[in-house]
C-alpha positions as CSV (number, residue, x, y, z in Angstrom):
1,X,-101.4,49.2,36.2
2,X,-103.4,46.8,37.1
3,X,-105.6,46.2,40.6
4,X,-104.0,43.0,41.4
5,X,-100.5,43.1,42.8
6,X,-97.8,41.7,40.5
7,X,-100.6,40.2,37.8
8,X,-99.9,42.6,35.0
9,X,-97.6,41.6,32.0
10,X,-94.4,41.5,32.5
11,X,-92.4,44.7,30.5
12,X,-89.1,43.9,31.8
13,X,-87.1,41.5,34.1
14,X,-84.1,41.3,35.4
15,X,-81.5,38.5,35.3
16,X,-80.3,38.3,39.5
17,X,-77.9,35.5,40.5
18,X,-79.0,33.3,42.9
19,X,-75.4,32.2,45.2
20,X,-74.8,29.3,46.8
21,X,-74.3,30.8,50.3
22,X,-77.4,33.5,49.5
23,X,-79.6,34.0,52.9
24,X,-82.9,35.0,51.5
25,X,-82.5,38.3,53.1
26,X,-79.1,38.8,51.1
27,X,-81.4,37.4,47.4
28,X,-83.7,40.2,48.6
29,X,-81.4,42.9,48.5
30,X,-80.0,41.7,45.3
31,X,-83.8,41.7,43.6
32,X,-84.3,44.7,45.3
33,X,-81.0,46.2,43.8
34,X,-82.4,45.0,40.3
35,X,-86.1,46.4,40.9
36,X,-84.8,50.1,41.7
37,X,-82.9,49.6,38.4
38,X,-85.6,48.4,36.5
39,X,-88.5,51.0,37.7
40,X,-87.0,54.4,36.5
41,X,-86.2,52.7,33.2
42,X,-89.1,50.8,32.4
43,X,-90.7,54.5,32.8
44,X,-88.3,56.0,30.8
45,X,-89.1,53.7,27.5
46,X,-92.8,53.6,28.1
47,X,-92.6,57.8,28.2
48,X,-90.7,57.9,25.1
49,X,-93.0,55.4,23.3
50,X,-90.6,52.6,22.5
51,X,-92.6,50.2,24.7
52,X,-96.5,50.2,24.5
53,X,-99.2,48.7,26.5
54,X,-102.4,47.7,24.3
55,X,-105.0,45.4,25.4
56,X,-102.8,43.9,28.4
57,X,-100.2,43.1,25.4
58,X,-96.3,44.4,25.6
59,X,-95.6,45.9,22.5
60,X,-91.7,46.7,21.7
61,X,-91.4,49.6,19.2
62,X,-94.9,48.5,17.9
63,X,-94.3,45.1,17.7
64,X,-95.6,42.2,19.7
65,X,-93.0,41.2,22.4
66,X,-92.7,37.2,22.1
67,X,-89.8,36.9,24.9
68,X,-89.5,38.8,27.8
69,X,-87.2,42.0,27.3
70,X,-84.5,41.1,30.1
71,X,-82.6,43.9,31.7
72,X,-78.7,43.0,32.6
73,X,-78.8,45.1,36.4
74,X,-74.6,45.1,35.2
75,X,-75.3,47.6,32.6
76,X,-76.2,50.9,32.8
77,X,-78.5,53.3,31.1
């Protein structure tokens, strides 16, 4: 956690489809959706150690995360 709002690195994101006849309250929802996913999970791996923060660097099972891990909001975990 860092004091800034949304300046930290980036652990996981998820892919969210952006439709033609979206209203950006209906996109919302969808991220939202995505977000309440991604929240409980992101804490579950960082609790069990398979993703680490060190120096403000995402590292994946103690390696250096290159690409962004992306989180499918289709599949469950």
């Amino acid at each position: 956690v860092v004091p800034e709002m949304d300046s930290g690195p980036i652990i996981i994101q998820a892919a969210v489809p952006v439709l033609p006849a979206d209203t950006p309250q209906m996109l919302g929802e969808r991220v939202l959706k995505a977000e309440h996913q991604i929240y409980p999970y992101t804490l579950k791996v960082l609790a069990e150690g398979k993703i680490r923060l060190v120096d403000g660097q995402v590292l994946n099972s103690f390696h250096a995360v290159h690409e962004y891990t992306l989180f499918n909001p289709d599949v469950r975990f």
